[in-house]
C-alpha positions in Angstrom: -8.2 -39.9 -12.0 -7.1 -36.1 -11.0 -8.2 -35.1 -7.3 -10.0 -32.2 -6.1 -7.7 -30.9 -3.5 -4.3 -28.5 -3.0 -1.2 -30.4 -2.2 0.8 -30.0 0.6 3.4 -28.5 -1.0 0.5 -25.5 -2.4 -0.8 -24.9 0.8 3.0 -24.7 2.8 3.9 -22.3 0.3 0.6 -20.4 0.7 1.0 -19.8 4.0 4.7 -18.8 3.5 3.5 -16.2 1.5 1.2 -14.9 4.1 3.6 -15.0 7.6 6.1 -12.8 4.8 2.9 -10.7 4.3 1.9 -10.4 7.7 5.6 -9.7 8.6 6.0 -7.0 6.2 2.6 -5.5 7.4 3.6 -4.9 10.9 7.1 -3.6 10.4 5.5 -0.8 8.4 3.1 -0.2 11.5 5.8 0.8 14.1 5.5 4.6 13.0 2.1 5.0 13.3 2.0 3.5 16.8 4.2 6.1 17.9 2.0 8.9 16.2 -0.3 7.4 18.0 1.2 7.4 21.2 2.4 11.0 21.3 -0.7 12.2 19.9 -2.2 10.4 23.3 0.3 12.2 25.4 -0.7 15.4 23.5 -4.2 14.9 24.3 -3.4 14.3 27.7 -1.5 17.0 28.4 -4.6 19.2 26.9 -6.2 17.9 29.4 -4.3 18.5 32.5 -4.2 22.5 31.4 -7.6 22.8 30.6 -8.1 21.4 34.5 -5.6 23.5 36.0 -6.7 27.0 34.2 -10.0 25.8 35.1 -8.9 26.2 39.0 -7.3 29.1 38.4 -10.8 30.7 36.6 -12.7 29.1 39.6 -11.0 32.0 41.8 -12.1 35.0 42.6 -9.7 36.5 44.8 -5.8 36.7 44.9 -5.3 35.1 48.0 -7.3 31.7 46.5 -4.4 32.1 43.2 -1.7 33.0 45.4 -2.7 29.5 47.2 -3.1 27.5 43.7 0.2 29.7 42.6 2.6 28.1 46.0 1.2 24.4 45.5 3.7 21.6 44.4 4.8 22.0 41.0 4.4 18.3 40.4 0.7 16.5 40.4 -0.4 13.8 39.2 -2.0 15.6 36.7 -5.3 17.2 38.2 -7.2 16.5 41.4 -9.8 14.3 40.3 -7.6 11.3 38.6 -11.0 10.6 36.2 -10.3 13.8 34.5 -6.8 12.8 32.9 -4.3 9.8 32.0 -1.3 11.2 31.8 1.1 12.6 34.6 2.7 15.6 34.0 5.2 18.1 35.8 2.7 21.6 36.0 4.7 25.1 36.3 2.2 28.0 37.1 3.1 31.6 37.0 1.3 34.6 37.9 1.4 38.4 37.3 -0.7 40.7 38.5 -1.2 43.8 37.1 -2.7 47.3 38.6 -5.5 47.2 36.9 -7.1 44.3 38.7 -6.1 41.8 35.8 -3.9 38.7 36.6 -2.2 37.5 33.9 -1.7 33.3 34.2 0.2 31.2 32.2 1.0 27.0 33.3 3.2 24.7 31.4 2.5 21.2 31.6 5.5 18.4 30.5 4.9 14.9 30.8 7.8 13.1 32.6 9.2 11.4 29.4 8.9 13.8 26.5 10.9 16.9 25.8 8.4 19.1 24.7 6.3 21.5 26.7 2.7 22.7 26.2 1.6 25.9 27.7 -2.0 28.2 27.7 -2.3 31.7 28.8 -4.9 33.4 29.8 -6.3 37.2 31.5 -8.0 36.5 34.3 -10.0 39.8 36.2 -10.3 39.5 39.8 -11.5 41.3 42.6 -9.4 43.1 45.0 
C-alpha cells in the first residue's frame, strides 16, 4: 500500500530550495534600495528649495531678502518641519541689479551626500 504524502526528505529539500531562492532574491535587491534611498534624498532636497524660494518670492522689499539673505546657512530644512524630511545645509545668494530685479539662487546639500542641488530664479521687487 503506497501513501498519499511527501517524505521528509521531499519537503527538507523543498524548503532548501526556497531559503537559496529567497537568499538570492534579496542580494539582488540591495541596488535598488539605494536608488531608492537617494531618489528620497533627491525628493527631499526638492523640497527644502521649493520652501526656501518660496520665502524669498514671499518678499517684497530688499530689506525682508537682505534679512532671509544674513540668516544661518544651516536649517533644518524649512520652518515648518511638516513641509520636509530631510535636513540639509541651505546657501542663499543674492544680486541685485539696477533695474529693480534681484537675481536669487540657493543650494541645498544634505549632510551626507556629495552632490548639490540648486534653483534660480528673477525676482522683481520694489525699491
Amino acid at each position: 500500500m503506497r501513501s498519499r504524502g511527501f517524505t521528509l526528505i521531499e519537503l527538507m529539500i523543498v524548503l532548501a530550495l526556497l531559503g537559496i531562492a529567497s537568499a538570492v532574491l534579496l542580494m539582488n535587491l540591495g541596488p535598488y534600495q539605494k536608488q531608492s534611498t537617494r531618489a528620497f534624498e533627491t525628493e527631499g532636497l526638492a523640497r527644502v528649495l521649493d520652501s526656501e524660494m518660496e520665502r524669498m518670492r514671499a518678499c517684497e522689499t530688499y530689506a525682508c531678502i537682505s534679512a532671509l539673505e544674513t540668516q544661518t546657512a544651516t536649517t533644518a530644512g524649512v520652518s515648518a518641519p511638516a513641509e520636509s524630511w530631510v535636513r540639509a545645509r541651505v546657501k542663499r545668494t543674492v544680486k541685485r541689479d539696477a533695474d529693480g530685479t534681484v537675481r536669487v539662487r540657493i543650494e541645498a546639500t544634505a549632510p551626507d551626500r556629495r552632490g548639490t542641488q540648486h534653483l534660480e530664479a528673477l525676482l522683481r521687487v520694489m525699491r
